[in-house]
N, CA, C and O of each residue as an XYZ file, in Angstrom:
828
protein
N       2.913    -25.096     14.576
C       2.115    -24.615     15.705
C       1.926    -23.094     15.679
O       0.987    -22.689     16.364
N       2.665    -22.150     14.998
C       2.645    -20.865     15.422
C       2.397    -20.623     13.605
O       2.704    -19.449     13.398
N       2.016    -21.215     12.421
C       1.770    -21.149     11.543
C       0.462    -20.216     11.510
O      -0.466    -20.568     12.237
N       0.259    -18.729     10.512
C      -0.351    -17.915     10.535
C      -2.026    -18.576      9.975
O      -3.104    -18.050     10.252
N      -1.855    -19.668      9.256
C      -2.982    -20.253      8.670
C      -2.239    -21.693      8.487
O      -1.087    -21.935      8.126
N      -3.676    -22.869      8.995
C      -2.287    -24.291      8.943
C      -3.063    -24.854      7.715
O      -4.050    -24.233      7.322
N      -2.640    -26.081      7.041
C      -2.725    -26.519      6.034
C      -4.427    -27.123      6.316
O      -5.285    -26.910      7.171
N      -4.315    -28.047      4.972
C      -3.815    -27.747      3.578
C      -4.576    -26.660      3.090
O      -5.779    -26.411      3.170
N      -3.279    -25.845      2.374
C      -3.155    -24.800      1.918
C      -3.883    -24.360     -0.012
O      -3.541    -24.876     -1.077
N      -4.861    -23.324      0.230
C      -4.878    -22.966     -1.073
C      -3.861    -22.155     -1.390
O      -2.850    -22.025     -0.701
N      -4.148    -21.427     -2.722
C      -2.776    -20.578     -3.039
C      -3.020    -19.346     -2.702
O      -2.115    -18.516     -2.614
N      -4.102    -19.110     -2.503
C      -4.233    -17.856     -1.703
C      -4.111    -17.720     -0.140
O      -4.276    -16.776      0.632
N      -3.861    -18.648     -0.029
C      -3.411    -19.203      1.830
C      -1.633    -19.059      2.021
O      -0.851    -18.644      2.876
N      -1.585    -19.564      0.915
C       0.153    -19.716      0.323
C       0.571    -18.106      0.768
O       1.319    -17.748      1.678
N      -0.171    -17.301     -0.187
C       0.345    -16.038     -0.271
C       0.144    -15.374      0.872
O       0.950    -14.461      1.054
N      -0.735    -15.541      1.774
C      -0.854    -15.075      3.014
C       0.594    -15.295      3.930
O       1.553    -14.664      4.374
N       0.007    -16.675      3.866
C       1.474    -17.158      4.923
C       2.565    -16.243      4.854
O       3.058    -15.680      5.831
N       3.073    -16.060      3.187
C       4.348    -15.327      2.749
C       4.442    -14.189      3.437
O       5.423    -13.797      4.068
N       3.232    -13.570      3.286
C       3.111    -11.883      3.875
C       3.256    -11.993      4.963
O       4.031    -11.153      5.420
N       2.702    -12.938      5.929
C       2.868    -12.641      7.325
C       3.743    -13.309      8.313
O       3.711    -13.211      9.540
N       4.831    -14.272      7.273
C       5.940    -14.692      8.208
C       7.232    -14.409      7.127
O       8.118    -15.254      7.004
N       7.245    -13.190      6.392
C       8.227    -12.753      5.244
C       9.437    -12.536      6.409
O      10.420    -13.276      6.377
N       9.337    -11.689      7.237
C      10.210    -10.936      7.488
C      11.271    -12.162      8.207
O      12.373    -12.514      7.786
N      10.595    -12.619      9.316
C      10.709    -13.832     10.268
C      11.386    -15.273      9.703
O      12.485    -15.768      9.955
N      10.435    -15.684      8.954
C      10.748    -16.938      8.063
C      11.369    -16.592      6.351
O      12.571    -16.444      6.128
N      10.537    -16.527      5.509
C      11.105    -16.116      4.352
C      12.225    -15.600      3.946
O      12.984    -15.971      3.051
N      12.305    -14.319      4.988
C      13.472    -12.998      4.044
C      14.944    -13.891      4.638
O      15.965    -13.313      4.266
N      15.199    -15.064      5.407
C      15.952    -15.430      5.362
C      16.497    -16.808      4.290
O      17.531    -17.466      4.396
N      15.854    -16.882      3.696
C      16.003    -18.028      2.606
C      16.386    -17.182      1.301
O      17.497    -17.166      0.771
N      15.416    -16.586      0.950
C      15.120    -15.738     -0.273
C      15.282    -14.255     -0.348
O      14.658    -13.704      0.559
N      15.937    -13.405     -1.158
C      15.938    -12.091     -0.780
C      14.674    -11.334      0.022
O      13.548    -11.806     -0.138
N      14.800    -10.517      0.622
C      13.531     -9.727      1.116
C      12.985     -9.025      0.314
O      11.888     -8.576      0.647
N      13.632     -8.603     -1.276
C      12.814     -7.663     -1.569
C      12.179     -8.470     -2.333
O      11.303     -7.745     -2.803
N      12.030     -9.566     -2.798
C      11.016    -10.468     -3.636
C       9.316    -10.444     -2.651
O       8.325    -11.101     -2.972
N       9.383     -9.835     -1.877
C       8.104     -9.270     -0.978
C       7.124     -8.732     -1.942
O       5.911     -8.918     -2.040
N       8.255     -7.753     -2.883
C       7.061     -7.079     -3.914
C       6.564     -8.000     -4.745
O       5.479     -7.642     -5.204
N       6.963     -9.152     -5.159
C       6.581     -9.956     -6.094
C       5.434    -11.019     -5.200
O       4.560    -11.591     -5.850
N       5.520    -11.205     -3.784
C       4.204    -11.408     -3.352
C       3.331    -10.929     -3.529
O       2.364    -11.347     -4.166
N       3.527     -9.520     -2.786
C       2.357     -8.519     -3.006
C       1.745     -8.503     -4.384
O       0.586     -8.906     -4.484
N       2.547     -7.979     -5.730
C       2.037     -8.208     -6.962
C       0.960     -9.758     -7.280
O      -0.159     -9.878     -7.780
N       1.820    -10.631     -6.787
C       0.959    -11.977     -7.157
C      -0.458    -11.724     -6.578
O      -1.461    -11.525     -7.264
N      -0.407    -11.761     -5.177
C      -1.492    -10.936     -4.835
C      -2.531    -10.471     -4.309
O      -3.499    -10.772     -3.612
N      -1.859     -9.331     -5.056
C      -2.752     -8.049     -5.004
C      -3.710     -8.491     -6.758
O      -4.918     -8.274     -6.854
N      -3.110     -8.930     -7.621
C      -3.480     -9.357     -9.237
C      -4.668    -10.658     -8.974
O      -5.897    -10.590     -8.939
N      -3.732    -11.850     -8.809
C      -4.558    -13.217     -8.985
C      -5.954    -13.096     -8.046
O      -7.045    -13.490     -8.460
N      -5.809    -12.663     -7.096
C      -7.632    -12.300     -6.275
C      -7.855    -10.979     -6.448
O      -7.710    -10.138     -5.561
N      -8.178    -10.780     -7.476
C      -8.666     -8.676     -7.239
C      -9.909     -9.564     -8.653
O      -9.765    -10.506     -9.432
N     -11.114     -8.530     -8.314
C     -12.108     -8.756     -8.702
C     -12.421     -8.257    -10.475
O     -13.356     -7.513    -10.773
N     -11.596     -8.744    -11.340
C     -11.445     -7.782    -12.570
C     -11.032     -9.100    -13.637
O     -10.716    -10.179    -13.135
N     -11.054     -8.967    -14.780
C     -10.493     -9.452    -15.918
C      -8.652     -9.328    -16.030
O      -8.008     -8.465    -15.434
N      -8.288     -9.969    -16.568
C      -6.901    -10.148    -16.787
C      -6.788     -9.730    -18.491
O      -7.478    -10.161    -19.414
N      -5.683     -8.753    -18.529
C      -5.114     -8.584    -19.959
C      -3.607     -9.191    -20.642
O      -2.630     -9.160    -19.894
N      -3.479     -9.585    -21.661
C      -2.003    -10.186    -21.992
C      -0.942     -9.561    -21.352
O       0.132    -10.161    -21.404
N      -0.989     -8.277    -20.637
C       0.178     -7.296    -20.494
C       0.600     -8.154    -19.170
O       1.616     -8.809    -18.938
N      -1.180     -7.765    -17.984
C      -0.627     -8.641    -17.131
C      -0.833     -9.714    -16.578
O      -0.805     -9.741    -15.347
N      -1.111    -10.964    -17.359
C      -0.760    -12.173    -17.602
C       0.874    -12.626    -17.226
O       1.406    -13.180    -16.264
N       1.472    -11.927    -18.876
C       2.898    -11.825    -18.932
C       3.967    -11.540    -17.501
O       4.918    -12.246    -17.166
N       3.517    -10.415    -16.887
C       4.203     -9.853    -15.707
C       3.840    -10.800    -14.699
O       4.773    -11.283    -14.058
N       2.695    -11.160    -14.433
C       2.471    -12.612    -13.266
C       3.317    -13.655    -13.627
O       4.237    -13.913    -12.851
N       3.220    -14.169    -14.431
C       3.511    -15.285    -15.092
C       5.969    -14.984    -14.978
O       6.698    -15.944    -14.728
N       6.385    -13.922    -15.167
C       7.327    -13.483    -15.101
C       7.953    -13.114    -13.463
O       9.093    -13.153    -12.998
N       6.723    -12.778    -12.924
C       6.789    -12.497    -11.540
C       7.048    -13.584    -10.955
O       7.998    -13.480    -10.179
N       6.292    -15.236    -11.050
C       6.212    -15.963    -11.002
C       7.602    -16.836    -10.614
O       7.944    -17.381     -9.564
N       8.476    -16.682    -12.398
C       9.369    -17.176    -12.450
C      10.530    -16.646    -11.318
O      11.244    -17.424    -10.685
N      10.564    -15.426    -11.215
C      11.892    -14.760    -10.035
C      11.442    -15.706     -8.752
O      12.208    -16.521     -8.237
N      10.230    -15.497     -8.362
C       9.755    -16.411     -7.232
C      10.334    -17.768     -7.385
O      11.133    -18.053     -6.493
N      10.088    -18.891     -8.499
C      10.335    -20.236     -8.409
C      11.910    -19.960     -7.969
O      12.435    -20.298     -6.908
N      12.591    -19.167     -9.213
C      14.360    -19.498     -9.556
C      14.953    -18.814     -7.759
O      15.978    -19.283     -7.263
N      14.325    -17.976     -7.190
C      14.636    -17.931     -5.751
C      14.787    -18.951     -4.761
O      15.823    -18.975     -4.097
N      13.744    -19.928     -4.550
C      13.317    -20.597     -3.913
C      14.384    -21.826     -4.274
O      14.987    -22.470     -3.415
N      14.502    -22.027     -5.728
C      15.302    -23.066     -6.304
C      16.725    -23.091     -5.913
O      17.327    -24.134     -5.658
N      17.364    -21.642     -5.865
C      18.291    -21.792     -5.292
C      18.800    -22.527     -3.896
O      19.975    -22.878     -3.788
N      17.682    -22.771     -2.665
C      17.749    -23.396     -1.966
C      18.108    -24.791     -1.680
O      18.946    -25.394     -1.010
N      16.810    -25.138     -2.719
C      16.769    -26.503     -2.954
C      15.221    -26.672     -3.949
O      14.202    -25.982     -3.922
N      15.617    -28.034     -4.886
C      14.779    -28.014     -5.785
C      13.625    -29.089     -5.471
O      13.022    -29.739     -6.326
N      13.418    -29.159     -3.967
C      12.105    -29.841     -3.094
C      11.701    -30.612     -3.617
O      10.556    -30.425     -4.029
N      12.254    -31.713     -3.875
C      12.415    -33.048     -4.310
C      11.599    -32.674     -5.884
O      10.474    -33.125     -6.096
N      12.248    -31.893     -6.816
C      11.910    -32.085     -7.934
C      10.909    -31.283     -8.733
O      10.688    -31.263     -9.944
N      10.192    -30.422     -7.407
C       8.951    -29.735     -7.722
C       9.277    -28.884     -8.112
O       8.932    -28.755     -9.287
N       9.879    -28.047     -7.702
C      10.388    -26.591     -8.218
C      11.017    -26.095     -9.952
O      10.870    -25.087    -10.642
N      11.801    -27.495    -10.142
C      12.068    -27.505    -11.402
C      10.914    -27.816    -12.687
O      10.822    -27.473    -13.866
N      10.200    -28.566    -11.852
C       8.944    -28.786    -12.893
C       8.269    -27.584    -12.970
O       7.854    -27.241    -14.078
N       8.039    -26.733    -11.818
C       6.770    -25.851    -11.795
C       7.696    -24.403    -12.516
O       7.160    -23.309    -12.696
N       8.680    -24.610    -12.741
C       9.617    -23.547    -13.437
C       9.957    -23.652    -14.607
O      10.459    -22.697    -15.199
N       9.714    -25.084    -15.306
C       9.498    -25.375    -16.816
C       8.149    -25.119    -17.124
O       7.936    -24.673    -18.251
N       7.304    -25.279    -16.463
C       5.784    -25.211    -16.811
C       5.622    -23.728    -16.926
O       5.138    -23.301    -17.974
N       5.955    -22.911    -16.009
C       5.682    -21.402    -16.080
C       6.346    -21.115    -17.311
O       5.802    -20.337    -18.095
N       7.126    -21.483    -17.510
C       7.914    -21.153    -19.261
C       7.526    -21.098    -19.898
O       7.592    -20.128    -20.653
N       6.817    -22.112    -20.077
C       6.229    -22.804    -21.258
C       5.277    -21.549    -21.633
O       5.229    -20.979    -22.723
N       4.489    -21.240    -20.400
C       3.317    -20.630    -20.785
C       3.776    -19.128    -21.396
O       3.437    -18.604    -22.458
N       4.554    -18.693    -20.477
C       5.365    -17.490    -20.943
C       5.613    -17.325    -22.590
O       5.202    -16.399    -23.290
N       6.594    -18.766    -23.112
C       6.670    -18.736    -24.310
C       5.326    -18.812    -25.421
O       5.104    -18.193    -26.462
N       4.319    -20.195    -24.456
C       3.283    -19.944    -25.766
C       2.321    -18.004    -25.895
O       1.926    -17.494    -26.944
N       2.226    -17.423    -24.567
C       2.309    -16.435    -24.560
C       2.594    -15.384    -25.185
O       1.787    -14.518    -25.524
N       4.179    -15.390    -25.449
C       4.525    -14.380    -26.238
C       4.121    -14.705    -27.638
O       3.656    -13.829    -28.368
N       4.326    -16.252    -28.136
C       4.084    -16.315    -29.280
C       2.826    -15.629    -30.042
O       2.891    -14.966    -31.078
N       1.797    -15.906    -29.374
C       0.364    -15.297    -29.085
C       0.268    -13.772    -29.515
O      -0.180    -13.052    -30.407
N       0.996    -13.732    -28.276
C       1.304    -11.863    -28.799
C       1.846    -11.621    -29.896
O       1.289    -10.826    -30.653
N       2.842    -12.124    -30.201
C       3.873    -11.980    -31.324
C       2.463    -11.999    -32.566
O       1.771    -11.117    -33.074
N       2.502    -12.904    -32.636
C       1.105    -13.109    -33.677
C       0.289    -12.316    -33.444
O       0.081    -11.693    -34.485
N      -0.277    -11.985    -32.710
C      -1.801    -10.560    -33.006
C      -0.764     -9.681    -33.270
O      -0.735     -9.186    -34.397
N       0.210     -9.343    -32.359
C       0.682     -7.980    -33.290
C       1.238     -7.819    -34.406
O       1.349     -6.629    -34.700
N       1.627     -8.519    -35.141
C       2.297     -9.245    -36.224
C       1.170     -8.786    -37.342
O       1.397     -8.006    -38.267
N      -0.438     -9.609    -36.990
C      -1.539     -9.685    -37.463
C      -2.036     -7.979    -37.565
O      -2.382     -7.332    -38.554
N      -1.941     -7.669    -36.463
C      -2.462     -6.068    -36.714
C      -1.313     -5.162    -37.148
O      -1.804     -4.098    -37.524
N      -0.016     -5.151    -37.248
C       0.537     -4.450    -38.132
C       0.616     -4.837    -39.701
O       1.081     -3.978    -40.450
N       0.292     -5.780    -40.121
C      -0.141     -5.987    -41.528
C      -1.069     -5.377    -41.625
O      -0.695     -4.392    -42.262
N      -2.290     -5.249    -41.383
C      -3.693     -4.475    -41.298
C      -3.512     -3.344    -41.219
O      -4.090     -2.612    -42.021
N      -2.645     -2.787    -40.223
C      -2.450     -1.255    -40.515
C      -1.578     -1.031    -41.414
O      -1.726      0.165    -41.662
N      -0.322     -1.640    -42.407
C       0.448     -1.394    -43.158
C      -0.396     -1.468    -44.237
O      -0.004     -1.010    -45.310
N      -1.730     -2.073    -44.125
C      -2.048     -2.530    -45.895
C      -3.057     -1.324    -45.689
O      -3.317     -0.880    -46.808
N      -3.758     -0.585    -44.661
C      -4.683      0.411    -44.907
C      -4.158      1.801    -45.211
O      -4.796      2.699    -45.761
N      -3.017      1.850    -44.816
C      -2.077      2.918    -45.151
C      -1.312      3.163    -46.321
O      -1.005      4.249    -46.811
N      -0.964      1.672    -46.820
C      -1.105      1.849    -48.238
C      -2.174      1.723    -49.246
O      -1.873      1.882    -50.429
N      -3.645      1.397    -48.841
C      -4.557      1.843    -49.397
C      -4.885      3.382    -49.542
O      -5.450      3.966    -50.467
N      -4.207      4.020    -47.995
C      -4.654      5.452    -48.311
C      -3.598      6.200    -49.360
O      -3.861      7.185    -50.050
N      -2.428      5.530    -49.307
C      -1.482      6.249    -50.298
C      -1.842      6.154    -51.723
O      -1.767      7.084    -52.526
N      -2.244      4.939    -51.974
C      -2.906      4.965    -53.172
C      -4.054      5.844    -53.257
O      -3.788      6.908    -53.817
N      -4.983      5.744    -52.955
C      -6.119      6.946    -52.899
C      -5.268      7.885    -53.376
O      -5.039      8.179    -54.549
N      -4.725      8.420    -52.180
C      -4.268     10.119    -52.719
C      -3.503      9.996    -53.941
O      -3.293     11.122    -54.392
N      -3.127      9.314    -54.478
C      -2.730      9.372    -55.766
C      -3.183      9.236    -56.685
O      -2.836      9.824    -57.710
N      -4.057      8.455    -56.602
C      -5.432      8.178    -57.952
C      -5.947      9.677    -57.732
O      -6.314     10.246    -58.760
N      -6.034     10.494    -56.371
C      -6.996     11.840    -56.752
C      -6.124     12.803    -56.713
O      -6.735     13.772    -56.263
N      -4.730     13.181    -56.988
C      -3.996     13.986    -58.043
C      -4.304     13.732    -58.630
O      -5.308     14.398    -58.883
N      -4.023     12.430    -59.800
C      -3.931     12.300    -61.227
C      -5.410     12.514    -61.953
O      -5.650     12.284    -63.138
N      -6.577     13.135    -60.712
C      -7.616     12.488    -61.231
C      -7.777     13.976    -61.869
O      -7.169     14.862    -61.268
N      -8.505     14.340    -62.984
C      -8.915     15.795    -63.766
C      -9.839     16.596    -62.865
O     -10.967     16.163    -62.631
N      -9.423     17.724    -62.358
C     -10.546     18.868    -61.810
C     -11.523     19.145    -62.384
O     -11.479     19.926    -63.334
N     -12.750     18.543    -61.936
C     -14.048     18.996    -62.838
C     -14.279     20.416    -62.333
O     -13.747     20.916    -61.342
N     -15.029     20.909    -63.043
C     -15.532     22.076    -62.957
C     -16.928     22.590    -63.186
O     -17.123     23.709    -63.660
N     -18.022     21.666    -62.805
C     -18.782     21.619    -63.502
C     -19.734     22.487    -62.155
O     -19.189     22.869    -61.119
N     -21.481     22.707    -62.509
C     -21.718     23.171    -61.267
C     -21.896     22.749    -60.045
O     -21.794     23.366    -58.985
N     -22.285     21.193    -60.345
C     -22.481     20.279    -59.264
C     -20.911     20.428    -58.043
O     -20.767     20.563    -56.828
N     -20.228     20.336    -58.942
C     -18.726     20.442    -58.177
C     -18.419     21.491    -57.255
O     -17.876     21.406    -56.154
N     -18.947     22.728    -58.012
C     -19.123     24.146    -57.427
C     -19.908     24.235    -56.004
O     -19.545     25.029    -55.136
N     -20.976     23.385    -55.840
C     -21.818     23.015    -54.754
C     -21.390     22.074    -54.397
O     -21.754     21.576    -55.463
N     -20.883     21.179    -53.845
C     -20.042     20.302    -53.299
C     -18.819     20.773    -52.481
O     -18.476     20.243    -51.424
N     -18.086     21.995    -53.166
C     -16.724     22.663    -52.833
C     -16.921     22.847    -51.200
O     -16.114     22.217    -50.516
N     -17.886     23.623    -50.519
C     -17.639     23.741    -48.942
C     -17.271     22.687    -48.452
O     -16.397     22.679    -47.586
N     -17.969     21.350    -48.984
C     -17.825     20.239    -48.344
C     -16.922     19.252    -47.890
O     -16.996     18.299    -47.114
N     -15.530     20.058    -49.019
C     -14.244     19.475    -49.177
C     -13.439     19.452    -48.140
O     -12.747     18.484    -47.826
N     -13.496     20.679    -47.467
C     -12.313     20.797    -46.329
C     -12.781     19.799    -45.277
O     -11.833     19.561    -44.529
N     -13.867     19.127    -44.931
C     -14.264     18.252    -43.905
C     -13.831     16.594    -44.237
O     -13.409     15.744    -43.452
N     -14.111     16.497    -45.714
C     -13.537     15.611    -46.045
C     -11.984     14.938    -45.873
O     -11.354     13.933    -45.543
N     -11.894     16.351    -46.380
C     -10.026     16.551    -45.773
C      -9.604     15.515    -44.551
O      -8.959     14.477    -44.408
N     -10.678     16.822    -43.450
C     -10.068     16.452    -42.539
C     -10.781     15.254    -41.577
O     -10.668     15.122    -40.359
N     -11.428     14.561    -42.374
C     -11.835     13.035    -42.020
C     -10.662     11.968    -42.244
O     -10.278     10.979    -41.620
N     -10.109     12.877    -43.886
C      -9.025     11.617    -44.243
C      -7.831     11.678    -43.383
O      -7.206     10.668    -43.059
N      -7.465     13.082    -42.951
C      -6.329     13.126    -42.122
C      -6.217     12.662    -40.973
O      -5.205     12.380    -40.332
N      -7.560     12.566    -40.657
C      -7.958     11.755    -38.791
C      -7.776     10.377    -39.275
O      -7.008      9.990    -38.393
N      -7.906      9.547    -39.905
C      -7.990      8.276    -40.558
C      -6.766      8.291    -40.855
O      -6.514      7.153    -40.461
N      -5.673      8.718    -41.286
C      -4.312      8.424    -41.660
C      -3.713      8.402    -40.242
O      -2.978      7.476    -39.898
N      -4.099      9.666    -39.222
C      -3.380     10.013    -38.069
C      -3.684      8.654    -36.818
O      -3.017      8.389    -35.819
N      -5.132      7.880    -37.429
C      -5.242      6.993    -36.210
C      -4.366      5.741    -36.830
O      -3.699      5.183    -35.958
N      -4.227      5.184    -38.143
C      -3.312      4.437    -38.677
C      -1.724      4.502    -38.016
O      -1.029      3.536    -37.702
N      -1.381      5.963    -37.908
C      -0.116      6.232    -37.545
C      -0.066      5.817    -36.446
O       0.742      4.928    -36.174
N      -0.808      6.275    -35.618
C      -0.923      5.882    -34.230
C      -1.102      4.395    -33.901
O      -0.617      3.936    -32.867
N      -1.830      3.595    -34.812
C      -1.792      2.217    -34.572
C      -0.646      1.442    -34.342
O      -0.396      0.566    -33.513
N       0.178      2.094    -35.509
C       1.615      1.437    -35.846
C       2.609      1.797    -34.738
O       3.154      0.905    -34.088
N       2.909      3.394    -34.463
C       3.051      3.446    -33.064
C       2.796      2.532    -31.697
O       3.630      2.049    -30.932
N       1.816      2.489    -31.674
C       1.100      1.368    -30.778
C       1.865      0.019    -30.990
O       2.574     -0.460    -30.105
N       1.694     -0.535    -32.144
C       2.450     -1.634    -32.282
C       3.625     -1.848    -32.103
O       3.964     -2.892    -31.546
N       4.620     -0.858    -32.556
C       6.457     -0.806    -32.272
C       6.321     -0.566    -30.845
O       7.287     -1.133    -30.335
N       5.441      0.121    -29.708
C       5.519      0.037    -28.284
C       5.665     -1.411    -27.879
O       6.614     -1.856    -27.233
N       4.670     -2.077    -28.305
C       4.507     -3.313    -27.939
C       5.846     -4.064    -28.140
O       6.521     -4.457    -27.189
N       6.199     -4.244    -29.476
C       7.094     -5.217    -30.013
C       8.539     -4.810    -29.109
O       9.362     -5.721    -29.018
N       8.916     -3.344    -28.370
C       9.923     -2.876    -27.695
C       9.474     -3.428    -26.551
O      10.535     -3.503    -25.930
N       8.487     -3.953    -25.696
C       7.989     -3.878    -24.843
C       8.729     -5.473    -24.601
O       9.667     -5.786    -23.868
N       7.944     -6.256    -25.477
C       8.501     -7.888    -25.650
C       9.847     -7.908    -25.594
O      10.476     -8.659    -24.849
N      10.442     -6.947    -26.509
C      12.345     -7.091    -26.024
C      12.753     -6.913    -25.002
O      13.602     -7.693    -24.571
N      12.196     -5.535    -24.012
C      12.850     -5.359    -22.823
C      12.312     -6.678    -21.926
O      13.138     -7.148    -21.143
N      11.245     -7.184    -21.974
C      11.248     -8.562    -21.501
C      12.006     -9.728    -21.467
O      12.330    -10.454    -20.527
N      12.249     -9.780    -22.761
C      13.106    -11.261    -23.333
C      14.461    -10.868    -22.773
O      15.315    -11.698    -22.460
N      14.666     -9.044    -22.625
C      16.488     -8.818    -21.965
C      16.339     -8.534    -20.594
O      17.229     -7.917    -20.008
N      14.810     -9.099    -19.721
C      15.255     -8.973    -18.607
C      16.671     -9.439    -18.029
O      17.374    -10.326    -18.514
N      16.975     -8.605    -16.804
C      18.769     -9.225    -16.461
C      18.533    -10.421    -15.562
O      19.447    -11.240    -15.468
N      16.999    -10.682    -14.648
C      16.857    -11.440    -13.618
C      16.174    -12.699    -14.727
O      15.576    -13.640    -14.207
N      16.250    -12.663    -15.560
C      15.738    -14.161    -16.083
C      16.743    -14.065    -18.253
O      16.253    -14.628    -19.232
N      17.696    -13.458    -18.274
C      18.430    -13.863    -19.139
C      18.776    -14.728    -19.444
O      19.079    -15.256    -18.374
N      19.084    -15.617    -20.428
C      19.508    -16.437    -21.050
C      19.663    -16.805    -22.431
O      18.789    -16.368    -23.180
N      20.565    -17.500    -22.940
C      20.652    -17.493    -24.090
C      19.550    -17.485    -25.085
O      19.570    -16.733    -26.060
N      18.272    -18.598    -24.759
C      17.304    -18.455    -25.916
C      16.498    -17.082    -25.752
O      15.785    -16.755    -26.701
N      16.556    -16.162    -24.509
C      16.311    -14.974    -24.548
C      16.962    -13.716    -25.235
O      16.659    -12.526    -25.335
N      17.791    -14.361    -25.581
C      18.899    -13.325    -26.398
C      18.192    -13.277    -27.772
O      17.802    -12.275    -28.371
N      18.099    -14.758    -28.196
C      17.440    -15.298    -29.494
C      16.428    -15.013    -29.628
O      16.144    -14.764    -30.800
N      15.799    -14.933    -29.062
C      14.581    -14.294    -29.120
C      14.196    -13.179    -29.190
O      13.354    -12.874    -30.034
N      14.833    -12.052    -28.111
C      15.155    -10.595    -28.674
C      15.360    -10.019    -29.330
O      15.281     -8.799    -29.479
N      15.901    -11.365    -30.261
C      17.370    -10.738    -31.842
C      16.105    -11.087    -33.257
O      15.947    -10.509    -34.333
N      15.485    -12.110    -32.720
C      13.947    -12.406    -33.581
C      13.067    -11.370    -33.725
O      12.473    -10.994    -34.736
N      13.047    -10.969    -32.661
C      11.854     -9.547    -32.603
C      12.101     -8.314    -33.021
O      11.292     -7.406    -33.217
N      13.461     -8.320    -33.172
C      14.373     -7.125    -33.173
C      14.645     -6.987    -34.771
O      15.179     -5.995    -35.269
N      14.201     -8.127    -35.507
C      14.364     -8.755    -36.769
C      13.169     -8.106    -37.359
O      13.175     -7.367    -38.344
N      11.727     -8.606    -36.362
C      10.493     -8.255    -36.875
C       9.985     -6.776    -37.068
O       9.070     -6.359    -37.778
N      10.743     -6.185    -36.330
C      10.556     -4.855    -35.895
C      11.324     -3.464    -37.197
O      11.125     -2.365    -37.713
N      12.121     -4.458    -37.123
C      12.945     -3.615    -38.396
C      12.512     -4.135    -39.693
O      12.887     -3.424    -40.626
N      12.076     -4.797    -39.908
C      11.319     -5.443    -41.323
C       9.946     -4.579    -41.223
O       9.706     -3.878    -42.206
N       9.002     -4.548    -40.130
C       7.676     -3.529    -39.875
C       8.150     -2.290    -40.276
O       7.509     -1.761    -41.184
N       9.290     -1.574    -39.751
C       9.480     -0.144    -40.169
C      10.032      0.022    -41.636
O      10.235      0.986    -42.374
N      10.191     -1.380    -41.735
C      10.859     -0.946    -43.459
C      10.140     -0.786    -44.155
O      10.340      0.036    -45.050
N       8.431     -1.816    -44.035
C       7.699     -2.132    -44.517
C       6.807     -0.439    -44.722
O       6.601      0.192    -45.758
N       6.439     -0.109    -43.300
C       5.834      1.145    -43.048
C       6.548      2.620    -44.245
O       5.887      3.402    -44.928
N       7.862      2.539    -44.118
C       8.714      3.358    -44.813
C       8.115      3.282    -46.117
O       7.620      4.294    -46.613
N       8.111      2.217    -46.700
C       8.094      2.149    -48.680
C       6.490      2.500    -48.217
O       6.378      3.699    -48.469
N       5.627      2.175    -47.843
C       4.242      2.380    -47.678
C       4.347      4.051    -48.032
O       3.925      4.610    -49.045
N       5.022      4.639    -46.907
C       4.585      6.000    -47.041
C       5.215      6.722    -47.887
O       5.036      7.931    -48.035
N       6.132      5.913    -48.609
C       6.899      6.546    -49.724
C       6.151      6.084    -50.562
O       6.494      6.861    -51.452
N       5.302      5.377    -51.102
C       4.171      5.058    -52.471
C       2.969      6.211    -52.038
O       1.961      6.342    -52.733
């Protein structure tokens, strides 16, 4: 009777309700500060924009603190546990996803970087002409230069980019509010991939 919006409920009705009987109803079941993880849900799932893997992941994670809260209560004849394997799931095919493009684009940047190492070595070994054509060409060199050095420096930066990411997935997998063992395993996987990428990167820039 005193329900802020009455059924049946969409999920954006859901999230209303939360906000406007948190303090009253909610914050006594479930911690109060899981409020922010309303708000996040959202403020995200109805805002007028495209969704990126980053925050996919964080909904989808946000998600889970919400179910495993609620669960503690009671597992409402069964629902809660299902809708908390299902969010997993996605989480995991998720990361895998990620795991793979970035996986995919640090090969791509490891193999263009050792294309450029090779270059510069084929043009030491290569003989200084001297001819006149060469002589007229010479201003032209220092730009060249510094085309190749912008092209090595955005490579670097790619790979950069990529070890952000792959650190990014660990501090995830070691969240403390959703730890668990195959999260450990999984951390220790990435943590695997990550040090095999920099090894990889290393001999690159040493050829």
């Amino acid at each position: 009777q005193i329900l802020y919006l009455k059924p049946p409920w969409t999920l954006a009705n859901l999230l209303k309700c939360y906000k406007k009987h948190w303090m009253a109803v909610f914050g006594y079941v479930v911690p109060r500060s899981l409020l922010s993880t309303i708000e996040c849900l959202s403020e995200h799932l109805y805002a007028d924009k495209p969704f990126d893997s980053s925050t996919v992941c964080i909904l989808l994670q946000e998600s889970k603190k919400l179910l495993h809260a609620f669960s503690c209560r009671s597992d409402y004849n069964g629902v809660l546990p299902q809708a908390y394997a299902e969010v997993t799931k996605l989480c995991d095919t998720l990361g895998e996803v990620r795991a793979a493009l970035v996986e995919q684009d640090l090969s791509e940047d490891i193999m263009v970087l050792s294309e450029n190492a090779a270059c510069e070595k084929m043009e030491a070994t290569m003989p200084s002409l001297q001819s006149t054509e060469e002589k007229e060409l010479h201003p032209s060199f220092p730009v060249a230069q510094e085309n190749k050095h912008q092209e090595i420096w955005s490579v670097l930066e790619g790979v950069w980019n990529t070890m952000n990411l792959y650190s990014i997935e660990l501090f995830q997998k070691l969240d403390p509010s959703a730890v668990s063992k195959a999260s450990f395993e999984e951390a220790f996987l990435g943590l695997q991939k990550l040090l095999a990428a920099v090894k990889d990167i290393h001999e690159g820039i040493g050829r």
